[in-house]
C-alpha positions as CSV (number, residue, x, y, z in Angstrom):
1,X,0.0,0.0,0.0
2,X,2.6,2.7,1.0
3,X,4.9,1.7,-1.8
4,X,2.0,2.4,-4.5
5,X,1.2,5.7,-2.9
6,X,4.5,6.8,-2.6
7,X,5.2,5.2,-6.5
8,X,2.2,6.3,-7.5
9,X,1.1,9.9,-5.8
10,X,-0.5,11.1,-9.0
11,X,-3.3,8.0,-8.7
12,X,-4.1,8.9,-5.8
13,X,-4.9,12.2,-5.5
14,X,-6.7,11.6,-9.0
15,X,-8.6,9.0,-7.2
16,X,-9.3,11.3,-4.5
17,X,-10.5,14.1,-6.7
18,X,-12.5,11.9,-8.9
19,X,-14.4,11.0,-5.7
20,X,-15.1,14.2,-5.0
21,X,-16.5,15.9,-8.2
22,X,-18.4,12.5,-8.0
23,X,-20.6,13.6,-5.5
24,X,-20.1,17.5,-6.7
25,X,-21.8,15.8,-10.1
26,X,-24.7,14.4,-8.6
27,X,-25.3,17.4,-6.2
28,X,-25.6,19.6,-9.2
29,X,-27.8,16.8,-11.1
30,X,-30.0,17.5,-8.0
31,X,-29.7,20.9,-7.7
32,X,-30.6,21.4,-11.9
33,X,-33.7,18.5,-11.6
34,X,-34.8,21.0,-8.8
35,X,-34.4,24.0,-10.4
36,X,-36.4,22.9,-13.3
37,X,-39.4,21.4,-11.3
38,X,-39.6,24.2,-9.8
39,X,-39.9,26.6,-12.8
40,X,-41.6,24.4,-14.5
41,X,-44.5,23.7,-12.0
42,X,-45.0,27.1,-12.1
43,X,-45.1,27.4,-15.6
44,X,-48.0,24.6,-15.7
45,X,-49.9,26.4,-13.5
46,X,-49.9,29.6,-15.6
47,X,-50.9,28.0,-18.5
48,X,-53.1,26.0,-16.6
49,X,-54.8,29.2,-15.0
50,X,-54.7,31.6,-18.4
51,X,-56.6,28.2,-20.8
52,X,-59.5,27.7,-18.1
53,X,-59.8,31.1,-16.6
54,X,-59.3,33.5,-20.6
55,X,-62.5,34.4,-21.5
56,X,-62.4,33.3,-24.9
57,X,-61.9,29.8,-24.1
58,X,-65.3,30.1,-22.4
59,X,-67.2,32.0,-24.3
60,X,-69.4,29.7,-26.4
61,X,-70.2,28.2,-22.8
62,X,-72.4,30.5,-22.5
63,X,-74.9,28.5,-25.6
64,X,-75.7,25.8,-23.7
65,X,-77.7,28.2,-20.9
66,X,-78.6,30.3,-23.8
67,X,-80.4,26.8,-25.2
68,X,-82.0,26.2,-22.0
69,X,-83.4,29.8,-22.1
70,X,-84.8,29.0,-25.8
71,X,-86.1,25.9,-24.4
72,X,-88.1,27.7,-21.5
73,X,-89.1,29.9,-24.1
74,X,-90.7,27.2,-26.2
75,X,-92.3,25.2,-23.0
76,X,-93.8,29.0,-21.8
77,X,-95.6,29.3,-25.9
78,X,-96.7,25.8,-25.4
79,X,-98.4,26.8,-22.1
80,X,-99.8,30.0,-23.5
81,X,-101.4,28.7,-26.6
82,X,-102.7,25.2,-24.2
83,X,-104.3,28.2,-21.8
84,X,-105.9,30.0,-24.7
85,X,-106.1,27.8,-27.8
86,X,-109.9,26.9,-26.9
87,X,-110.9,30.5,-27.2
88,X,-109.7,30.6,-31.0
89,X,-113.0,30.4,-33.3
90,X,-110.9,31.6,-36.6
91,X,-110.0,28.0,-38.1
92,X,-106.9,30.0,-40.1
93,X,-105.3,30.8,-37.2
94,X,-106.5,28.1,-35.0
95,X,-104.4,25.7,-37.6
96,X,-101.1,28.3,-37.8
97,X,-101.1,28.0,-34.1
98,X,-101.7,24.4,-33.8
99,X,-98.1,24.3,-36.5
100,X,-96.8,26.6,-34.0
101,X,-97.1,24.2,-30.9
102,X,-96.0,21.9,-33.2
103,X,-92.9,23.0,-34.4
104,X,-92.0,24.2,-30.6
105,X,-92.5,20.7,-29.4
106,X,-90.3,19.5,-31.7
107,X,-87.5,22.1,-31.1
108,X,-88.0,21.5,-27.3
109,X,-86.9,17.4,-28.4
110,X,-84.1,18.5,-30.4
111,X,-82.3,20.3,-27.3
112,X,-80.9,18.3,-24.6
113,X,-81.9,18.4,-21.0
114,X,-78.6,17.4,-19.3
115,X,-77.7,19.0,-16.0
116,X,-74.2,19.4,-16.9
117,X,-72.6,22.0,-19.6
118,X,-71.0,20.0,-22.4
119,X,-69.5,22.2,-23.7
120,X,-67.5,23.1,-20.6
121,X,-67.0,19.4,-19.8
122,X,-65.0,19.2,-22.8
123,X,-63.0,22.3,-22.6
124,X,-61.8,20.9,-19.3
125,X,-61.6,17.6,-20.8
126,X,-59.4,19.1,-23.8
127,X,-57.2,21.2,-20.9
128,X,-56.5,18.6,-18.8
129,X,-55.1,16.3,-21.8
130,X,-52.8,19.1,-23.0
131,X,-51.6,19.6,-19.7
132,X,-50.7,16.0,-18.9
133,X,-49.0,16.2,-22.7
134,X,-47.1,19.0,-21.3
135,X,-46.1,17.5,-18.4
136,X,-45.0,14.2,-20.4
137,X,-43.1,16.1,-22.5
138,X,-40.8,17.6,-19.1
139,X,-40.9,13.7,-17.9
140,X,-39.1,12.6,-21.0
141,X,-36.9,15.8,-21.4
142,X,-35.6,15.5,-17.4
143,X,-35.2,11.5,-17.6
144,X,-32.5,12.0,-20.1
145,X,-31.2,15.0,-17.3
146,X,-28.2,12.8,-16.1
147,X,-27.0,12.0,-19.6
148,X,-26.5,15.5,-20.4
149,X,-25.4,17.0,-17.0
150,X,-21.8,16.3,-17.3
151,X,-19.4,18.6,-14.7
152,X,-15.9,19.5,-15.5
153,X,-13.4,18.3,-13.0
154,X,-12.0,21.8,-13.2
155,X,-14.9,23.6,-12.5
156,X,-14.7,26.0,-9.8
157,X,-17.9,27.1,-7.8
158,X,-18.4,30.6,-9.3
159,X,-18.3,28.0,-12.7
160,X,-20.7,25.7,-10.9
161,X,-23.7,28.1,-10.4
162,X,-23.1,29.6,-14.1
163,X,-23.0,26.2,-15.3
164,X,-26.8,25.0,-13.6
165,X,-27.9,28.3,-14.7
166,X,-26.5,27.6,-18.3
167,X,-28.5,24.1,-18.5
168,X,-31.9,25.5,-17.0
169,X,-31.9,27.9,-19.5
170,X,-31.2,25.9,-22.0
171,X,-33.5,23.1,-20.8
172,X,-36.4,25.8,-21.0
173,X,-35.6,27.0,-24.7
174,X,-35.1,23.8,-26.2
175,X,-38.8,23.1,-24.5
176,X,-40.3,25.9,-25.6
177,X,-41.1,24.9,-29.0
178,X,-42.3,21.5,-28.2
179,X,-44.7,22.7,-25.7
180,X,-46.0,26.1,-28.0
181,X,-46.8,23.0,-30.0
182,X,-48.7,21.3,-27.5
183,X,-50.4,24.4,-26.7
184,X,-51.1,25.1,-30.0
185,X,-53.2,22.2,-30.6
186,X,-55.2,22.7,-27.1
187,X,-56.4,25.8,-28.3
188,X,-57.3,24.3,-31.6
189,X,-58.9,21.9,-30.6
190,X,-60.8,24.2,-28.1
191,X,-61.9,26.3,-31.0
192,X,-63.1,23.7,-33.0
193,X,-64.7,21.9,-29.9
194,X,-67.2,19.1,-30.9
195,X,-69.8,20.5,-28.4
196,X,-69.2,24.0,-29.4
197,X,-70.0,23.1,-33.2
198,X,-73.0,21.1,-32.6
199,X,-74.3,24.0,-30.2
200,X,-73.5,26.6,-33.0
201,X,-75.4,24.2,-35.2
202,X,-78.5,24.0,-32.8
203,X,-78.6,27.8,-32.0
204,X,-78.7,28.8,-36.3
205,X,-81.6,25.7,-36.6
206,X,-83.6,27.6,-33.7
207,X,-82.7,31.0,-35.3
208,X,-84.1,29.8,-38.8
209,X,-87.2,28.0,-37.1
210,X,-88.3,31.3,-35.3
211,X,-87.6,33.6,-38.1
212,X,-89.7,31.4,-40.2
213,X,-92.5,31.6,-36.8
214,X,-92.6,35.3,-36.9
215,X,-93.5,35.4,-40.8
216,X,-96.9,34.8,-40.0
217,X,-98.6,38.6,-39.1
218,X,-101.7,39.4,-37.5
219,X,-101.7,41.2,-40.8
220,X,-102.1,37.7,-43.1
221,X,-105.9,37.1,-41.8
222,X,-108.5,38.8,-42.7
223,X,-109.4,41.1,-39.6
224,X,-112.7,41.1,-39.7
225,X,-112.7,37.6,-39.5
226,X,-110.6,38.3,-36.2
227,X,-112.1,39.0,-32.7
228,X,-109.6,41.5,-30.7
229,X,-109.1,38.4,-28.0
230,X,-107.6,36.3,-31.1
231,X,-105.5,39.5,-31.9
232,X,-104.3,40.1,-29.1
233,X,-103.9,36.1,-28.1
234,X,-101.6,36.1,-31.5
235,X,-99.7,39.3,-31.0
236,X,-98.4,38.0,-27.2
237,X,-97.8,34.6,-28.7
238,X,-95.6,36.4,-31.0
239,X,-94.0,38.3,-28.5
240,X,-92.7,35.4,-26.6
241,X,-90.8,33.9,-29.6
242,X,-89.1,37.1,-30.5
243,X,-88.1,38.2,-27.1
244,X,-86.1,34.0,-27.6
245,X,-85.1,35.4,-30.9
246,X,-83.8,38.9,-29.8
247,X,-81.8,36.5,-27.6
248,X,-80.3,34.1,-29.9
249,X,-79.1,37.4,-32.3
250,X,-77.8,39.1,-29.2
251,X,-75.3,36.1,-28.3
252,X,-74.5,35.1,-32.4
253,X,-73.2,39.0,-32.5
254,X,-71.4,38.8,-29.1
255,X,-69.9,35.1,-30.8
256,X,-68.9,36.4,-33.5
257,X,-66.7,39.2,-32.2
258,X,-64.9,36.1,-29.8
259,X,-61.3,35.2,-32.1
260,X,-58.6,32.4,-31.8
261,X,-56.5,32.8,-28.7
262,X,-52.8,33.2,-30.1
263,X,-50.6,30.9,-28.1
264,X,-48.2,33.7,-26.8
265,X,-51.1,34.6,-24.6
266,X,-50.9,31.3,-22.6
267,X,-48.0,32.1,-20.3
268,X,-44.6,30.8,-21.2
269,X,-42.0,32.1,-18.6
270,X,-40.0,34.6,-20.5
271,X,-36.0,33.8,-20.6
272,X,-36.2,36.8,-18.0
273,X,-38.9,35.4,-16.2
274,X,-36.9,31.7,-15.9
275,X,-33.6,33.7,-14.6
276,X,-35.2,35.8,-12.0
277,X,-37.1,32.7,-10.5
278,X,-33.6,30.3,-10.4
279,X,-32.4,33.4,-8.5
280,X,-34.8,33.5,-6.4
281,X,-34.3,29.6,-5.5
282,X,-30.4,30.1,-5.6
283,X,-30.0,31.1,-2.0
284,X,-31.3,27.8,-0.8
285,X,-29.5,25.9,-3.8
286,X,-26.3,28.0,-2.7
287,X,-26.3,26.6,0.8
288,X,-27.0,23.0,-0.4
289,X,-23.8,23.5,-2.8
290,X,-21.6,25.3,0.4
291,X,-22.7,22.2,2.9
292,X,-21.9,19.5,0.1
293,X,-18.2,21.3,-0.9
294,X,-17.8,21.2,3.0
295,X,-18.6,17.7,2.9
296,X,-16.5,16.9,0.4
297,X,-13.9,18.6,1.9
298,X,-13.5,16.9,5.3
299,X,-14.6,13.4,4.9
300,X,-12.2,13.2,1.6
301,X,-9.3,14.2,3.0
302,X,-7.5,11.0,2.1
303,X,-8.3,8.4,-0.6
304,X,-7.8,5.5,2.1
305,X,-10.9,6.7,4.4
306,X,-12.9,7.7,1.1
307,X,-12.5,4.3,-0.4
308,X,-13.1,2.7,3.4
309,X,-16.4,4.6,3.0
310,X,-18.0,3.6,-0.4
311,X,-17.3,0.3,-0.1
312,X,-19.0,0.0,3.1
313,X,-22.2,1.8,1.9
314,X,-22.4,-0.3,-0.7
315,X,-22.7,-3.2,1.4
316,X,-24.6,-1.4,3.7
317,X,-27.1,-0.9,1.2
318,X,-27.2,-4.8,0.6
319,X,-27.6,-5.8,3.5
320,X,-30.1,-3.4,4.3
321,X,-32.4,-4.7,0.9
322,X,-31.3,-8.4,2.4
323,X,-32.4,-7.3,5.8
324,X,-35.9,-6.1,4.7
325,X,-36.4,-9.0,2.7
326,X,-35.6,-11.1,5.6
327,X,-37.9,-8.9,8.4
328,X,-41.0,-8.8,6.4
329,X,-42.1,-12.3,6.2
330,X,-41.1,-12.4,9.8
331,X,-42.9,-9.5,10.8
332,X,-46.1,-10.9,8.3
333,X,-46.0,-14.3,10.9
334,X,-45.4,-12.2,14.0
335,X,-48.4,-9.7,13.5
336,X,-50.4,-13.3,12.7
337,X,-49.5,-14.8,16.0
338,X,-50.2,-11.9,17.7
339,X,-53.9,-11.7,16.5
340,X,-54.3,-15.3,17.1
341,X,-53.5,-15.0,20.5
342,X,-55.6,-11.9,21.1
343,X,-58.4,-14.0,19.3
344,X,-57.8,-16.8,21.6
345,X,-58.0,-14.6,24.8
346,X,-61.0,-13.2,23.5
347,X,-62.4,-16.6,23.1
348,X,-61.3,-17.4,25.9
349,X,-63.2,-14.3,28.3
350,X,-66.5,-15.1,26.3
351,X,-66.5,-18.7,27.3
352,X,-65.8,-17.7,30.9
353,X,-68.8,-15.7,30.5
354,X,-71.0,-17.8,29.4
355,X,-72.2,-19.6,32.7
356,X,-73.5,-22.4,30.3
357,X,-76.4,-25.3,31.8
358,X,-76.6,-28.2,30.4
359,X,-79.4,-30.1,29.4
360,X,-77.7,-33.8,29.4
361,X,-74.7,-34.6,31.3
362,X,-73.9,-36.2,28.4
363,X,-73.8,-32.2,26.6
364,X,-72.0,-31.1,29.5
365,X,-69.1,-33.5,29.2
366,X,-68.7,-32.5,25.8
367,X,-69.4,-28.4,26.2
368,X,-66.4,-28.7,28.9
369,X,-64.4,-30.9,27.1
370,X,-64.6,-27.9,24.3
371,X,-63.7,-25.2,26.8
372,X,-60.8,-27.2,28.5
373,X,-59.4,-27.8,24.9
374,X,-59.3,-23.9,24.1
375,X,-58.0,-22.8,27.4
376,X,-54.9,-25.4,26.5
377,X,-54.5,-24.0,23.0
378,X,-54.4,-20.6,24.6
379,X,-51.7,-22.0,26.7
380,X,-50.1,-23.3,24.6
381,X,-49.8,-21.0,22.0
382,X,-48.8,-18.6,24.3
383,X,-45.9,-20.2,25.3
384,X,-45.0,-21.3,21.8
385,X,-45.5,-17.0,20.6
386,X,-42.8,-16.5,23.4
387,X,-40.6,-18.9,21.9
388,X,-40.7,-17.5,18.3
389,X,-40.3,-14.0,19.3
390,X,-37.0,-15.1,21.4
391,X,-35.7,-16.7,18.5
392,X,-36.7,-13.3,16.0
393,X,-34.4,-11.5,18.9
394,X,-31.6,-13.8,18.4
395,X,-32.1,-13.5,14.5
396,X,-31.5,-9.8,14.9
397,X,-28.6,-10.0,17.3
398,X,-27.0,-12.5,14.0
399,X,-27.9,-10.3,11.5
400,X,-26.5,-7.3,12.8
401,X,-23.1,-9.2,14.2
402,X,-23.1,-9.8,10.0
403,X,-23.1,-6.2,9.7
404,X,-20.7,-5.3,11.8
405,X,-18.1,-8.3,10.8
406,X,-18.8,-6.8,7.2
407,X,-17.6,-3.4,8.5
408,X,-14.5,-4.7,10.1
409,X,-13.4,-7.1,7.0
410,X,-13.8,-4.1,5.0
411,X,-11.3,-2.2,7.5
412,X,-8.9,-4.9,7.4
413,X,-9.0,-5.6,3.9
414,X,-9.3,-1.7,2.8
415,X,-5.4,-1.6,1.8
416,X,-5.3,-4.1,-0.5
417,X,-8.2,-3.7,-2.3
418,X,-7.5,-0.3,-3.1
419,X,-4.3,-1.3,-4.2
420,X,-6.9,-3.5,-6.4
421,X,-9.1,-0.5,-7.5
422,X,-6.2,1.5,-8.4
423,X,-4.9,-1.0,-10.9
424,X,-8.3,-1.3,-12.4
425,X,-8.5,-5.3,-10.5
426,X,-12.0,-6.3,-8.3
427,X,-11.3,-9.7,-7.4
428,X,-11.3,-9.6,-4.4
429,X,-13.7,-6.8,-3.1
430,X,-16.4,-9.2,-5.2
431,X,-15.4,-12.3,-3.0
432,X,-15.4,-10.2,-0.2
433,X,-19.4,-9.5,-1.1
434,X,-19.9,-12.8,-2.7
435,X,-19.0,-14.1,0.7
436,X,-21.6,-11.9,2.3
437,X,-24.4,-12.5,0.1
438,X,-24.1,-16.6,1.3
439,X,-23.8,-15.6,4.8
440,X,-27.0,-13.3,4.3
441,X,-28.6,-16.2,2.1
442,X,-28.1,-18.7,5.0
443,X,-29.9,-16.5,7.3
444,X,-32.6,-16.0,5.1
445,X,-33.0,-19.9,4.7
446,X,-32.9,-20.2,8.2
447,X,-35.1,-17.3,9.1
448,X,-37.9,-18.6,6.4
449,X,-37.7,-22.3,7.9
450,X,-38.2,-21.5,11.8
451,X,-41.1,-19.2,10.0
452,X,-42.5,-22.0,8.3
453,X,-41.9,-24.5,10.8
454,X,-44.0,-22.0,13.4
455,X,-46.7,-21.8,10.9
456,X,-47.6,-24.8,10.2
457,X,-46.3,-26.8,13.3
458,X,-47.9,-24.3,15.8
459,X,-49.9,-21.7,14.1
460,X,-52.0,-23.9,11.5
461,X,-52.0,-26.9,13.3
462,X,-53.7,-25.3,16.7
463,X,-56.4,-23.6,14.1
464,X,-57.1,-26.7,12.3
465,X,-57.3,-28.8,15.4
466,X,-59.5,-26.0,16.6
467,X,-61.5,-26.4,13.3
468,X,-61.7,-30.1,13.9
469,X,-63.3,-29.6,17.4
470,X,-65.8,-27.2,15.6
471,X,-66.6,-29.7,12.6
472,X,-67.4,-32.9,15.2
473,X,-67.7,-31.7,18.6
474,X,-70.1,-28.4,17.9
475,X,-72.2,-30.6,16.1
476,X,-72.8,-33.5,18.6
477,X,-73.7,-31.2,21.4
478,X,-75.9,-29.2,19.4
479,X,-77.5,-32.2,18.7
480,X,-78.1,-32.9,22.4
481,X,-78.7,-29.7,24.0
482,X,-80.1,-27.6,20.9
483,X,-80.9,-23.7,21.5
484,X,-79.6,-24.7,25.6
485,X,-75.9,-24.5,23.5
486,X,-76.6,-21.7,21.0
487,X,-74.5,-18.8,22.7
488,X,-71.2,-21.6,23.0
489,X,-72.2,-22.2,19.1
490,X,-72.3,-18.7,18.2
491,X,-69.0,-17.8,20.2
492,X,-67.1,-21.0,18.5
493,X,-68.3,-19.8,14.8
494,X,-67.1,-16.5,15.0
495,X,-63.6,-17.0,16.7
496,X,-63.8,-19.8,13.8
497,X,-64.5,-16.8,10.9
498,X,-62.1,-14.4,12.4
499,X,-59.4,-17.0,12.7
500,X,-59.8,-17.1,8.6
501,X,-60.3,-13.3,8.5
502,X,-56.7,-13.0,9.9
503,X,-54.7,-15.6,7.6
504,X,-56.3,-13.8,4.8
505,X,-54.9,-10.6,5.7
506,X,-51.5,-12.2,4.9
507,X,-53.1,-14.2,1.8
508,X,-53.1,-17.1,3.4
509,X,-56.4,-19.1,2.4
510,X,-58.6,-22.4,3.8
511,X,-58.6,-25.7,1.3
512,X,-61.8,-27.0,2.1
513,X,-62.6,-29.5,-0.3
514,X,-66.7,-30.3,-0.7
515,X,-67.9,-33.9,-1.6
516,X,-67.9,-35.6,-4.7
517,X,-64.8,-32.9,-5.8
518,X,-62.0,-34.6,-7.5
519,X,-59.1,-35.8,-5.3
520,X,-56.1,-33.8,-5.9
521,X,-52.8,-35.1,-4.7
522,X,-51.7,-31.9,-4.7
523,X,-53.9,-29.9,-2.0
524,X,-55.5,-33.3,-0.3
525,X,-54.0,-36.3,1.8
526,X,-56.1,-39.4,1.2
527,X,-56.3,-41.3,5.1
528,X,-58.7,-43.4,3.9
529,X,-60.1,-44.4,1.0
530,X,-63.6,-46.8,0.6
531,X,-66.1,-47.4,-1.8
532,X,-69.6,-45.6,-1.5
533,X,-72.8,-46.2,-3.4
534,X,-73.0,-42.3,-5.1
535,X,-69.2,-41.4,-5.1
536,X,-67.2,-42.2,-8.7
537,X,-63.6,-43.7,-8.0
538,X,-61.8,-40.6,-7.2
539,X,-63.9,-38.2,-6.0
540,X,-64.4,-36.9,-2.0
541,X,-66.7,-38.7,0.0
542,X,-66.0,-36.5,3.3
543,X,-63.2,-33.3,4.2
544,X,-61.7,-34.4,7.8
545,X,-59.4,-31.7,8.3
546,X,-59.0,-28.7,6.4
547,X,-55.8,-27.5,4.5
548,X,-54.2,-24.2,4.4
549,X,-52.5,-22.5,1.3
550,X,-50.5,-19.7,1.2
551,X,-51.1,-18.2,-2.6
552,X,-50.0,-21.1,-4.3
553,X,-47.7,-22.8,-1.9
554,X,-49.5,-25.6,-0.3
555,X,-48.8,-25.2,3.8
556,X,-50.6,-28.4,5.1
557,X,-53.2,-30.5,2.6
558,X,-56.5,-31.3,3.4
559,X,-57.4,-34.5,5.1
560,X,-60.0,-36.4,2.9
561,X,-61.5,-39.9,3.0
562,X,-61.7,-40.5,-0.7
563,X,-63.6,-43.1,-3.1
564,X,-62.2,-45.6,-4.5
């Protein structure tokens, strides 16, 4: 080791500095993928705010209540000329008008009656696309970020902060013309909206049918044909459909005046804009930089302690993945014993409660044979929880001796394998890790036996005994005492369900074959098999003992007499 570094001075303190413009490299990474969320979170939010809040994307809006007005309008002449229509003797006008309901009823059809602006829905519908585009196109531009941010190993800090600000500017004009793009199409696709067209259609029909209403004149009949009550019926009929009329002219001239929003209008931060908010940011950024160089500058002092370092997080982080792996089926099986027990206890307190009389001594043989069994699961299971969490203790006492045997190999080993990294060789800092990935493997085999071995040894097999009892048991009493056992009955069945409520939690499931199912060597262990008038060779005659599954690992099969 001293012989390279004294040979070989240059290595080192390029190793050294390469280390540290490392970590300068992914600071500024960092510090440029913040800088740009920032600015451009901001920037979706301006455009975001100018396309639904500019009046000229929401303009034509305004036809759909302009369409419900029209279609009040027609409803209120329908109501007028049913109020009046029977006082009409003149049979000219009595047929316009009868055309006139006609044509209103019809119009009233063709406009729709939903609660909800279409037109509007779709604007939204339109906006929130483009943004999402917008925001896609970012997603894609910043995951090729680390490709491009490349830092000179020269760079100084002053060169540092001109260089981030260099690449944020140029990260925002290289996406400005993709997203005036994306933009672009929004608001054309706004402007030529689907709903906005077909309500531009509907408002010219109505337009053309009530122009072609208010041809008809008092004038056309003959008035002394006319009493004044039919003139003055007609004339207020009249009234009604040009007041809708006056409307629909009113809002085509106030449409017409609405033109294309340009996209220039939507918000883009100006270059100017984009420097004065990394500014702005830059004081936090600054301080981020200043701790990290500070960082850099004590803990790299020497290559020897650097190297030390990296090579143990990298471990570290192994064995931390390992570590997780390892704890959370363990911690799956210890939250399961846990509610088992508190099941159990629960069980337990309701059958002290229960002050049961029997009927039959011959029931209350069997009611206390059923409580003395489930006070000795309690027991036992008690004692066997106690066991398993001792063992979890030692497990983590191992595990972390593993880590800290790691730590120290790496110490003594550091030298030479640095010798190693410096001529380009990693031999030996992979056997080092190789080693520790079999030490951390035989844990995990270990850990995931005593789990198993727990589950289905003490676990399972109290709950399928349990389900046994319940099965043969339950039923024999109940057949002796009747409603005199239906609280005890009640009690079992629902310690039963929750006892299969809490292995489903962790997916684990009940194989409870039914009769005349097909016998599967898989989930069922034959311990019997007869012949039965009604059951084909191979089929179930009866389920003894259920099985238990977890996903598609079979735990313990289900005991089955089975025809043969």
């Amino acid at each position: 080791m001293n012989r390279i570094i004294k040979e070989n001075e240059i290595e080192k303190i390029v190793l050294e500095y390469r280390v540290k413009m490392h970590a300068i490299g992914d600071l500024t990474c960092n510090l440029i993928r913040s800088q740009i969320e920032n600015i451009s979170s901001r920037m979706l939010l301006v455009i975001n705010q100018n396309l639904k809040n500019k009046d000229e994307t929401k303009s034509f809006e305004s036809l759909y209540y302009l369409m419900k007005d029209i279609k009040s309008m027609y409803e209120k002449c329908i109501r007028f000329i049913g109020e009046h229509e029977i006082q009409l003797e003149n049979k000219q006008m009595t047929d316009i008008v009868i055309g006139i309901k006609e044509m209103a009823e019809n119009a009233i059809y063709s406009i729709e009656n939903g609660k909800d602006n279409p037109i509007a829905y779709e604007r939204m519908v339109i906006i929130s696309g483009g943004i999402l585009k917008i925001k896609e196109a970012y997603r894609k531009k910043m995951n090729l970020l680390h490709e491009k941010c490349a830092v000179d190993n020269h760079i100084t800090k002053a060169e540092l902060l001109e260089y981030i600000q260099n690449f944020v500017s140029s990260f925002f004009e290289d996406m400005e013309e993709p997203v005036n793009e994306i933009i672009k199409n929004i608001l054309n696709d706004l402007w030529h909206s689907e709903e906005k067209k077909k309500y531009m259609k509907l408002l010219l029909e109505q337009k053309k049918i009530m122009e072609s209403l208010m041809m008809v004149k008092v004038e056309d009949f003959s008035k002394k044909n006319l009493t004044q009550q039919e003139i003055d019926f007609f004339e207020l009929l009249m009234s009604i459909i040009l007041e809708g009329y006056d409307q629909i002219v009113m809002k085509e001239e106030q449409l017409s005046k609405v033109v294309q929003i340009e996209v220039g209008e939507m918000g883009l931060l100006s270059p100017e804009t984009i420097l004065q908010a990394m500014e702005k940011n830059m004081s936090i950024y600054k301080d981020n930089v200043n701790t990290m160089l500070k960082y850099v500058d004590e803990n790299h002092q020497n290559s020897h302690e650097a190297f030390i370092h990296l090579m143990y997080d990298e471990l570290y982080k192994t064995h931390r993945s390992l570590l997780m792996k390892i704890k959370k089926e363990s911690t799956n099986y210890q939250i399961l014993s846990c509610h088992i027990l508190e099941l159990f206890e629960k069980l337990v307190a309701g059958l002290q409660n229960l002050n049961m009389k029997y009927k039959t001594s011959e029931g209350q043989k069997i009611g206390d044979a059923i409580c003395d069994t489930i006070y000795m699961k309690y027991d036992t299971l008690k004692e066997k929880d106690t066991e398993y969490q001792l063992i979890k203790k030692d497990v983590s006492i191992i595990e972390d001796k593993k880590l800290l045997d790691m730590r120290q190999l790496i110490a003594e080993k550091a030298e030479g394998l640095l010798e190693d990294a410096i001529d380009g060789v990693t031999e030996r800092l992979l056997e080092i890790q190789t080693h520790y990935l079999k030490e951390m493997a035989s844990i995990e085999t270990t850990v995931h036996h005593q789990n198993m071995t727990y589950l289905k040894n003490d676990l399972l097999f109290e709950l399928r005994t349990y389900e046994e009892m319940i099965r043969h048991s339950l039923k024999k009493i109940m057949d002796l005492e009747g409603n005199q056992v239906k609280a005890l009955s009640v009690l079992l069945i629902e310690a039963q369900k929750a006892f299969i409520n809490a292995l489903e939690r962790i997916h684990i499931t009940v194989i409870e074959p039914n009769e005349h199912d097909p016998f599967e060597g898989k989930l069922h262990e034959a311990i019997l098999a007869e012949t039965l008038e009604g059951f084909t060779k191979g089929s179930i005659i009866k389920c003894q003992s259920v099985g238990y599954q977890l996903e598609s690992n079979i735990l313990l099969r289900a005991m089955v007499i089975a025809a043969k």
